[in-house]
N, C-alpha and C positions, 0 to 999 in steps of 0.2 A: 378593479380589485373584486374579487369574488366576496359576496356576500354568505355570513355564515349564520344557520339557523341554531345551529348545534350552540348547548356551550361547555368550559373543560368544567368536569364536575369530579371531587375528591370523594372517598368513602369517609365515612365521620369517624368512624375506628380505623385502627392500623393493621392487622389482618396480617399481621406478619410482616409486612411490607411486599405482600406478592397478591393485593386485593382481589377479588372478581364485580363486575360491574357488570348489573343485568335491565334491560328494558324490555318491555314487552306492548305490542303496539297490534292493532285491525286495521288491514288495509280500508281503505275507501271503496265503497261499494258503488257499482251505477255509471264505471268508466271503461267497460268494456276489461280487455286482459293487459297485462301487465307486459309495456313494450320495454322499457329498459328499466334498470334501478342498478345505482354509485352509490358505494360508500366512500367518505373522507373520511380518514382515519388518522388518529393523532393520539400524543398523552407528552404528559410531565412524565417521561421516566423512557418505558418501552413497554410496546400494546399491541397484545395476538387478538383478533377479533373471529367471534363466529354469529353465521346467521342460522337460527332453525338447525343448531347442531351441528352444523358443518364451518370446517375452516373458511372465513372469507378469500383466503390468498394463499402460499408459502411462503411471502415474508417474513423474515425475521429481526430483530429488533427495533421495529419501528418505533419512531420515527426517526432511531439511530443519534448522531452525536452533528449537533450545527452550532454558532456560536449564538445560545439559549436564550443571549440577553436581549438580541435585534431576528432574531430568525429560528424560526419552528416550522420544521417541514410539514405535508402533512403526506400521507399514500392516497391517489385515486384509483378505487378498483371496480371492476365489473360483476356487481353481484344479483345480475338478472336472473339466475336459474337457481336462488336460493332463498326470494321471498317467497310470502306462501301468504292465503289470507289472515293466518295469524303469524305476525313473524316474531320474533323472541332473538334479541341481537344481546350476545355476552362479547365482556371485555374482559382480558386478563393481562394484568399491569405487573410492572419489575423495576425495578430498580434503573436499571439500565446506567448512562452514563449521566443522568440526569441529576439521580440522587445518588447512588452509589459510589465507590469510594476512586481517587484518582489521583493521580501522581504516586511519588515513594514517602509524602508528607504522612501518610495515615488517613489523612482527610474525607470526607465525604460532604454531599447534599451542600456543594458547590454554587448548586445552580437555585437550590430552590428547597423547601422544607418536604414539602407533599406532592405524590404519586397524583395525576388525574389521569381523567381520560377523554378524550372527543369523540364521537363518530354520527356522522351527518349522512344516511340515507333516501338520497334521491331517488323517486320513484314516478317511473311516468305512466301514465297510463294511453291504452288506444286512441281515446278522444283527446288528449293531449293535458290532461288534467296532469298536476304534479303534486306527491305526495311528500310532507317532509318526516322520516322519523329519528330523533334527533337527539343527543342526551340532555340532559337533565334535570332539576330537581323531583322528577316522580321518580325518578330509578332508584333500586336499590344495590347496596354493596355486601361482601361478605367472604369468606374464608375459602383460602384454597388450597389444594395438596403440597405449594410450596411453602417450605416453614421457612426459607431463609434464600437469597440470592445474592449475587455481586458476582463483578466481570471479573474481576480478582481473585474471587475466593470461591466462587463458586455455588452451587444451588442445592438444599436439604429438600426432597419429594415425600413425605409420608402419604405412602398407596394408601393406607389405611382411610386417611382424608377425600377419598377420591369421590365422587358423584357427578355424574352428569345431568345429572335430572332439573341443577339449575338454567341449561338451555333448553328445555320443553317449557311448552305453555300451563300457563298456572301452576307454577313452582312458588311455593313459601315455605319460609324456615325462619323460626326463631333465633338461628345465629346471624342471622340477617340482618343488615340495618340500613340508614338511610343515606342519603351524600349531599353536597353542600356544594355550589356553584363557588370555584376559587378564583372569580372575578378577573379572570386574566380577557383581555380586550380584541384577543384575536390578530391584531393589526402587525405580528408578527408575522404571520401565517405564509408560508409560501411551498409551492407544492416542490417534488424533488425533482433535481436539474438529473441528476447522475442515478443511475442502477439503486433498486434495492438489495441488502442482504439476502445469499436463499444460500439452500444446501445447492452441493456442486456434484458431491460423489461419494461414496460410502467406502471405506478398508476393510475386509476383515482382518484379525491378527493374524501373525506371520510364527507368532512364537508364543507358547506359555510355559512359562516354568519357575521354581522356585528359587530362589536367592539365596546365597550363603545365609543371611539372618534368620533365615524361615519366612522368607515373605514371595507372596503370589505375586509376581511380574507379568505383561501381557508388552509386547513388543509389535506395533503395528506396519514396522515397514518406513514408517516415511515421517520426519514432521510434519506437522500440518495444525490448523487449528480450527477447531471445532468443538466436538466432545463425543462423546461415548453415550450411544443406546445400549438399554440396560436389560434383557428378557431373562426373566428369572423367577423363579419360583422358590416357597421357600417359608419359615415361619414366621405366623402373623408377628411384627415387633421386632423380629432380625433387621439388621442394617446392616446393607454394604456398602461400603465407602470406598471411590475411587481416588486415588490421588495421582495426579500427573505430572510430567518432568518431559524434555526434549532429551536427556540422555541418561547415562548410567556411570556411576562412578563407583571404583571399587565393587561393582557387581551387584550395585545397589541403586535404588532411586538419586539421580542426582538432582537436588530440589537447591542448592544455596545458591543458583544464579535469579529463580524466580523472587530471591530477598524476602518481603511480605506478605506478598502473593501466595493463598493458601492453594491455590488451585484442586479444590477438593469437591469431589461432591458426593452427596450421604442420600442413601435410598433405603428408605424405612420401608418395608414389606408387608405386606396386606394378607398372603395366606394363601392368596389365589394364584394366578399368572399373571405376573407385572409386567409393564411394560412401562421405562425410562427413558423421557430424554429430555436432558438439561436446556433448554431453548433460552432460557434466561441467563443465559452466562456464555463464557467460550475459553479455551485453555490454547495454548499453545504447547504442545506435545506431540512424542511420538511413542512414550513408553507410559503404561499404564502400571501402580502396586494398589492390587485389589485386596481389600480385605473384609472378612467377611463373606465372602459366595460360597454356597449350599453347598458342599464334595469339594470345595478349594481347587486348587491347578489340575489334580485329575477330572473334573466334572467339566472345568472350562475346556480342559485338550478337547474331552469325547464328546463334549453334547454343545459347545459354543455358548455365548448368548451376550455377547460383547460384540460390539460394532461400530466404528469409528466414523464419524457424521465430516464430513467439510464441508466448512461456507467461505463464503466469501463476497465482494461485492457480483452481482452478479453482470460480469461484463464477458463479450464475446473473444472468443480467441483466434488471434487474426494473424499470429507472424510464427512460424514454426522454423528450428536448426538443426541439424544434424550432422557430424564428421564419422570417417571412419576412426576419429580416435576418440573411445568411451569414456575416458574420462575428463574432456572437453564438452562432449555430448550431456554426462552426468551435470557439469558446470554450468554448463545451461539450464538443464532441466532446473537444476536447485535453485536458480536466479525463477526459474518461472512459480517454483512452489513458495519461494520466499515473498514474492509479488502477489499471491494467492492468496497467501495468511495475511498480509501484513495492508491489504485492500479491503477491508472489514468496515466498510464504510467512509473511512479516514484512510489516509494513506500515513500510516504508524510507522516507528522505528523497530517493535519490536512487539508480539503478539501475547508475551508468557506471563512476564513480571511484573512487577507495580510499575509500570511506564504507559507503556503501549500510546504512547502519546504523538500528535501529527507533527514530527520536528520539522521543520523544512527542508533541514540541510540534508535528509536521505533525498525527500521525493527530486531537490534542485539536484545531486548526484545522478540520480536514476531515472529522471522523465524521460529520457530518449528512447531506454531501452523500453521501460514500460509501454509506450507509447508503440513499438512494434510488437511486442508480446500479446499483449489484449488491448480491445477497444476500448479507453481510458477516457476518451474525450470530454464526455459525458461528468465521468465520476471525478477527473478532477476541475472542468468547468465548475462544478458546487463546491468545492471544497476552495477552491480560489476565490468563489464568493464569499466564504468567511475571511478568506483573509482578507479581502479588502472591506469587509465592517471590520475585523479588529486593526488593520492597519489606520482606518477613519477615526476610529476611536480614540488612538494611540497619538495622535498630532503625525501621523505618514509612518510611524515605526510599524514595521514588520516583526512582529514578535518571533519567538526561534519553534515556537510547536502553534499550530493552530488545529481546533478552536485552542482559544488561548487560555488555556485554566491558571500555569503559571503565574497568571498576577494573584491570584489570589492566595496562595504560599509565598514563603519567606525565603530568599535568597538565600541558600547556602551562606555560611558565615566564609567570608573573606572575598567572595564574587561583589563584584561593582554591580548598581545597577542595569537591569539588562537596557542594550542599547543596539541600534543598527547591525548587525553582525553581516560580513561578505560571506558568501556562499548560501548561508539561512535564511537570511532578509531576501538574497539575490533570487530565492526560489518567485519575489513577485514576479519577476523579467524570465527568469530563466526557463519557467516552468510554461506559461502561454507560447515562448517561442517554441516549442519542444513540440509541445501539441500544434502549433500551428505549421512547422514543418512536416509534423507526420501526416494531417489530415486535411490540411491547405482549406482549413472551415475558420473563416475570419470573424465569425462572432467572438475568438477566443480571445483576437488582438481587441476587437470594439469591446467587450465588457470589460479585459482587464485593463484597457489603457490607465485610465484616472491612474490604476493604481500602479503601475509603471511606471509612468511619468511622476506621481509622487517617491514614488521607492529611488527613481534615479537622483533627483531633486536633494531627499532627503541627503543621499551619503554625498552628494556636491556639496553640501552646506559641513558635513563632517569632516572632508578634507584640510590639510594645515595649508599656512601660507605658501607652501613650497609646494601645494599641487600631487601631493601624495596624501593616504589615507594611513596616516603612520602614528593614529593615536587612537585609546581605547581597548578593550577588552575584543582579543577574536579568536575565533578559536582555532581558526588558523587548519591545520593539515591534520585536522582530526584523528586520532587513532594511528599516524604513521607507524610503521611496526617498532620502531629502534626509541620510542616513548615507552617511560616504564608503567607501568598497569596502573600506578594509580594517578598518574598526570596524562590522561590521553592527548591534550595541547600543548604539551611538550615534544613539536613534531623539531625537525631539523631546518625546515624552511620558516624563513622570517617570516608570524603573522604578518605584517604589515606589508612585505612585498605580497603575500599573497592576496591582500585585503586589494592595495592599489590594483592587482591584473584584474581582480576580481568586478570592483570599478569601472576600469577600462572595458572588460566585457558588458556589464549591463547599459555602459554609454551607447555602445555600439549597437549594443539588440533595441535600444528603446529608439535609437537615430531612425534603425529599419523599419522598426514598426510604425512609426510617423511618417517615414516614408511611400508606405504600402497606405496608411488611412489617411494621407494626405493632407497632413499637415504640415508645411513647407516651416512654417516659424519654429515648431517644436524638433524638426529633423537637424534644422539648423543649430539652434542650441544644445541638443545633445552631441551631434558633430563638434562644434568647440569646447565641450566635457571633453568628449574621448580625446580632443587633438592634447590638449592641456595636462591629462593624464600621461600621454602616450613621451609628451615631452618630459616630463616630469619623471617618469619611471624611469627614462633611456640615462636622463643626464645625473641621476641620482641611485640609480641602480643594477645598474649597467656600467661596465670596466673592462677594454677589449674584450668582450665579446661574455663574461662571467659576470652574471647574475648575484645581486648581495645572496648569502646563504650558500650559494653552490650547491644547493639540492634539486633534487631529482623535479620533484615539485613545482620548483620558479619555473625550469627550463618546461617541462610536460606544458603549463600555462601559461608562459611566454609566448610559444613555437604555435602552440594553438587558438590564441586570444588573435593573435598576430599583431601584437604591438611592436616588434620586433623588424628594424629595418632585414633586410637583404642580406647584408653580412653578419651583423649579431645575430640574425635567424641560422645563417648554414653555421656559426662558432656554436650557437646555441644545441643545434640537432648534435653536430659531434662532442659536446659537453656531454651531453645529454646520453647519448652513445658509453662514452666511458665510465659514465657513472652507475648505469644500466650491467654492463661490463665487470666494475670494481664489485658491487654487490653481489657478483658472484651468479647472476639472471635471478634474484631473488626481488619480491616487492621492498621499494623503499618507498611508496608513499600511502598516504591517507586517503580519508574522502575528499581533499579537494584536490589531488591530483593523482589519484586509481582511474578515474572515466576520460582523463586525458591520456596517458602515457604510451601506451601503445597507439595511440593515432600521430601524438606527435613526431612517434620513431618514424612509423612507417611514414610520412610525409618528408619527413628529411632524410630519407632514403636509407636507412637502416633497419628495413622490416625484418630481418633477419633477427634481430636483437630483440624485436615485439615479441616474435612467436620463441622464440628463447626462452622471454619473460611466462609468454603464456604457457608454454610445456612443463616450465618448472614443478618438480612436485617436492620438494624439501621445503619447508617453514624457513620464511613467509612465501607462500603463492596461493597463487589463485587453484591450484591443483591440491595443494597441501590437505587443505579440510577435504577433498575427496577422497583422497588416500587414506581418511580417516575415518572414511565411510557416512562422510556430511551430506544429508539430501535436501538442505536447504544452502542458504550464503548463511556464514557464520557476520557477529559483529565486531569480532577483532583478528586477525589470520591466525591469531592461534589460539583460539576460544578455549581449546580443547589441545592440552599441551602432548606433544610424541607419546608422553608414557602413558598417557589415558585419563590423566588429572585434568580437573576445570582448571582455566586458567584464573590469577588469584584476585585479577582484579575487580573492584565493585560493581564493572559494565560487564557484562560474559554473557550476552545472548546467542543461542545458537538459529536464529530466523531471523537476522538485519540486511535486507537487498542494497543498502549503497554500493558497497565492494562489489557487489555486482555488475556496477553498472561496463564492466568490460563488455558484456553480451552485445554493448551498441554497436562493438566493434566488429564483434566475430560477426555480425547478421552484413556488417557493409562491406569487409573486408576480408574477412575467409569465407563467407558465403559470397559474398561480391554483388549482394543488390542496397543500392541508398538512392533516394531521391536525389532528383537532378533540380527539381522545381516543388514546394510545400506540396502534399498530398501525392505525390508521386506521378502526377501528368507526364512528369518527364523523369524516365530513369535512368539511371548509372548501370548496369550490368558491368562488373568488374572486379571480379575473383581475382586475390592473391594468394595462391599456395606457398605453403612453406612447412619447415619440422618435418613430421614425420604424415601428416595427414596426407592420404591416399586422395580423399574425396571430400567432398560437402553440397549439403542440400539446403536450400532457404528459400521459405514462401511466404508471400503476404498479402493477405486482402486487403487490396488497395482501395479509396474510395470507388475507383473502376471496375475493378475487377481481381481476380490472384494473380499475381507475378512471381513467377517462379526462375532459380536458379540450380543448376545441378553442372556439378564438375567430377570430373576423378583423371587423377594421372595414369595412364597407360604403357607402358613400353617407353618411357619417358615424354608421352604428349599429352598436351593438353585437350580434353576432350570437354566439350561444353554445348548442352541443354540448356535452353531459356525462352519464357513465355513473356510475354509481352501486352496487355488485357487492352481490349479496346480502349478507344477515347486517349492511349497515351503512345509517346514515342519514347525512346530509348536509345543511347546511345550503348555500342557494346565498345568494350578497352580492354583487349589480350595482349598479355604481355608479348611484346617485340612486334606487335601490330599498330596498324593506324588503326584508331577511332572510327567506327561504322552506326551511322543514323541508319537506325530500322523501325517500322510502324509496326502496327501491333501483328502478334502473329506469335509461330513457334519457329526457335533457331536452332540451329546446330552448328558449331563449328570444332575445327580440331588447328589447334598451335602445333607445328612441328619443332620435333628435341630441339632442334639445334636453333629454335628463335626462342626456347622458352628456356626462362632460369626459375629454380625451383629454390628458394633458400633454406639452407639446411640447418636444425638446431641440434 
């Protein structure tokens, strides 16, 4: 365990709530030059650090959102080129998710009363001597340009307040005061497994103009989340206020889906040439109503001074899709900008509103895709760490958002205690295999097991005598479209058949995984879970060959869990078929059966009906919110109803990636590459065309190397490019062909018409 010299130290005044903490320190003389110097960097809250006037890092919201009560990250940075023989270290402290406000309860300072701050500068010198400069009781605290912050609501800047002069040496000011050691024991401490927050890429606006009401609109192009830098000039005491929204309604700021959420931020002007940016906060939007700027909409058309910031966790981008059909193409993108926003540290439900909170049940929907999209490994490795302290905590429960703030508000009046939920809780199991399939790095199964093997354990113990899980609160088929807006677990498939597949599935992932870390005794015991379940569903919910419910849903998760003998599999695929069929190719299910349904078609031989589903663009589909000009995943298919109205219910976010999670499919199956073996040592090459798409391209940086796919129909043939990266083999699969083992390299082959079928939607 690292030894820490530093300790967290409070400002004795409240400073607004957006403190500054300043030390100032003399190196040691007599050890030759200065070979390296680390900062650790930490706080009760969130903390921008500088040394000697310069930023230490572009970090942003450090130390971010972990479960506070067992675990406090800290940042290690390299700040060798920024001590000096006097070096003068400031800290500026926020709210962040520490103390600021969380959930839709109203609530705040959750975790803790008071903002601190840490930072512990190692300093080595030539001869090997080590310098510690460290925080504090000599330091002092004091007032900054922020007069107010929350991730909710947003951050007040008065430029007027601005001064730098507190990071130069021999700075004092009477508004100054002192700080106070808040006795916290460190033994939390642990540094970050997963990426930090940074900026990613800046928008300028695409639009300005004024609104029916007389109000200044700025339209950026894209959801996204972040915020808006401010240059502007203007008189001293003027304030401009931005306020933000993800769409427009009636031609107006559409703000009633963010509920509490002020999303605002106020930029008090100094006289001079300002410059703004909210670092303390983050919105979820893509349309901005300004009020307040010097010359209004004509000053912002001709001269600009608005600029739209994205963050995100900072993880690398490894799996790229493309069709000739753009609004497929667009489908993807928006899954990847929804995975953008909504990876902010936590992997969130939703970036805008009073939520934004880590529910399980998106990321157990969406790991797979995630997990080809960008390099995730990392950032949800940490975020699995918290769940299994809150699952420890909890006597094995997997609460349904992690960190887990939920206990500390009050259950909605008429909800039971919260308890094991399928798909939510299943994110313990569900979410380590996902990554351990995509990146074949087995740290993911050895840290998560404990909590695995607990989470399967626990819903064994849930189950009734009869061997189903056919009691308690679940939520079952979340959001199916044919649930009316304000009951979203009012889906059409029986919770409980879906609780039991749900079951059956994490028996089976945790059997694997004890398989693979070699534990014969625990492989074994979960194998007689799964068999017990698997009997248990068939003789109980199963009836030649119809699933209790008859929805869309059992059959997707039947067909794909593969509980399902041989013949109730092939009645199940053509159930499944017709039902696909009677909806008219429109979505009939939710989040716990949207990331099956088109795998299950195409597996029982009616891909025709997949890409049906997928081309569909009438409400509900997955095309629909593009036709509506959606550039993220909406959270219910019709967020955003035909006529331009939010839709009415109290969930309506327009940036929620579960629905997403179809992109698993388009990357394995209309792009046509998926692992053959975890990490991709061995791949599948095996494009299915169908609909109307000409072509598709799909790449990915493998642990190995990139693997790439490219296809297009020609003259009615199949025409196919595919790379193959050292260290792995590949098997290729063309339709009407035998299966061809090839080692690494570049391929080319072409399917003649009359062996190739193209299915058409």
């Amino acid at each position: 365990m690292t030894a820490f010299h530093a300790r967290m130290i409070a400002p004795d005044a409240e400073f607004d709530g957006a403190p500054l903490l300043r030390g100032e320190f003399r190196l040691d003389e007599g050890h030759g030059a200065v070979e390296s110097a680390t900062i650790l960097l930490s706080a009760l809250g969130v903390v921008e650090a500088w040394i000697n006037g310069r930023r230490a890092s572009d970090d942003l919201l450090t130390p971010g959102w972990s479960s506070f009560e067992w675990r406090l990250r800290y940042d290690e940075l390299d700040v060798t080129e920024l001590v000096g023989p006097t070096t003068v270290i400031g800290l500026a402290l926020g709210n962040g998710w520490y103390r600021g406000r969380l959930t839709w309860s109203g609530g705040s300072k959750f975790y803790g009363e008071e903002l601190a701050g840490f930072a512990e500068v190692r300093v080595r010198f030539a001869d090997g001597h080590e310098q510690i400069l460290a925080t504090d009781q000599s330091w002092t605290a004091g007032p900054s340009a922020t007069t107010a912050n929350d991730l909710y609501d947003g951050q007040d800047i008065d430029a007027r307040r601005f001064d730098d002069a507190w990071l130069a040496p021999g700075f004092v000011s009477e508004q100054w005061s002192g700080v106070h050691d808040v006795g916290d024991d460190l033994s939390r401490f642990e540094p970050y497994i997963g990426p930090t927050v940074r900026r990613q890429s800046v928008l300028p606006p695409t639009r300005v103009w004024t609104s029916p009401a007389g109000r200044v609109l700025v339209d950026f192009g894209q959801n996204l989340v972040g915020w808006v830098r401010a240059e502007v000039s203007g008189t001293s005491g003027d304030v401009v206020t931005l306020r933000h929204a993800e769409v427009l309604e009636d031609g107006e700021l559409g703000t009633r889906p963010l509920r509490s959420a002020k999303a605002t931020d106020r930029f008090t002007l100094s006289g001079r040439a300002d410059v703004f940016e909210p670092t303390l906060t983050f919105h979820g939007f893509r349309y901005v109503e300004v009020d307040g700027w010097p010359g209004g909409a004509e000053a912002l058309r001709e001269a600009g001074g608005l600029t739209a910031v994205v963050i995100s966790s900072d993880m690398r981008r490894i799996g790229r899709f493309e069709t000739s059909n753009a609004m497929v193409s667009r489908l993807h993108e928006n899954a990847v900008w929804g995975m953008l926003g909504n990876f902010v540290d936590v992997p969130t439900d939703c970036p805008q509103r009073d939520e934004r909170l880590g529910w399980t049940g998106d990321i157990a929907a969406f790991a797979p895709s995630a997990a080809y999209l960008f390099d995730c490994n990392d950032f949800l490795r940490d975020w699995l760490r918290d769940l299994a302290l809150e699952q420890t905590h909890r006597d094995g429960l997997v609460p349904v958002v992690i960190p887990d703030v939920l206990k500390y508000i009050d259950s909605p009046e008429g909800l039971p205690e919260p308890d094991t939920s399928a798909i939510w809780s299943d994110a313990a199991v569900w979410v380590p295999w996902a990554l351990w399939t995509a990146y074949g790095d087995v740290r993911v199964l050895k840290e998560s097991y404990a909590s695995m093997t607990s989470h399967a354990r626990r819903v064994r113990s849930k189950l009734s005598p009869n061997g189903l899980w056919d009691t308690g609160m679940q939520f079952g088929d979340w959001l199916d479209p044919d649930a009316p807006a304000d009951q979203p677990w009012a889906a059409k498939a029986d919770p409980h058949v879906v609780a039991t597949l749900c079951a059956y599935r994490t028996a089976t992932l945790v059997q694997a995984a004890a398989e693979i870390l070699g534990s014969d005794a625990d492989a074994a015991e979960f194998r007689a879970m799964a068999d017990g379940l698997r009997s248990a569903f068939v003789a109980n919910y199963v009836a030649k060959g119809v699933i209790t419910s008859d929805a869309t849903t059992v059959y997707a998760l039947g067909i794909c869990f593969g509980i399902l003998g041989e013949e109730d599999r092939e009645s199940a695929g053509h159930r499944l078929a017709e039902l696909v069929e009677q909806s008219g190719f429109h979505i009939s299910t939710g989040f716990a059966g949207t990331p099956f349904v088109t795998d299950a078609l195409t597996d029982t031989g009616h891909l025709d009906h997949a890409y049906r589903l997928l081309l569909q663009t009438e409400n509900p589909s997955w095309l629909y919110p593009v036709s509506m000009g959606a550039t993220t995943i909406w959270e219910r298919w019709d967020s955003m109803l035909p006529d331009g109205t939010i839709n009415g219910g109290e969930m309506t976010s327009f940036n929620h990636y579960a629905l997403g999670a179809v992109v698993d499919w388009l990357h394995r199956t209309v792009g046509g590459l998926a692992p053959l073996e975890p990490g991709y040592r061995r791949i599948l090459i095996a494009p299915q065309p169908g609909g109307d798409i000409e072509w598709a391209r799909t790449s990915l940086e493998t642990p190995y190397g990139e693997a790439r796919v490219q296809w297009e129909i020609s003259d009615g043939d199949l025409i196919l490019t595919a790379t193959v990266p050292e260290g792995c083999t590949a098997v290729l699969r063309l339709p009407g062909e035998s299966d061809e083992q090839v080692g690494p390299g570049e391929y080319s082959r072409n399917v003649q018409r009359n062996a190739l079928r193209v299915v058409s939607a």
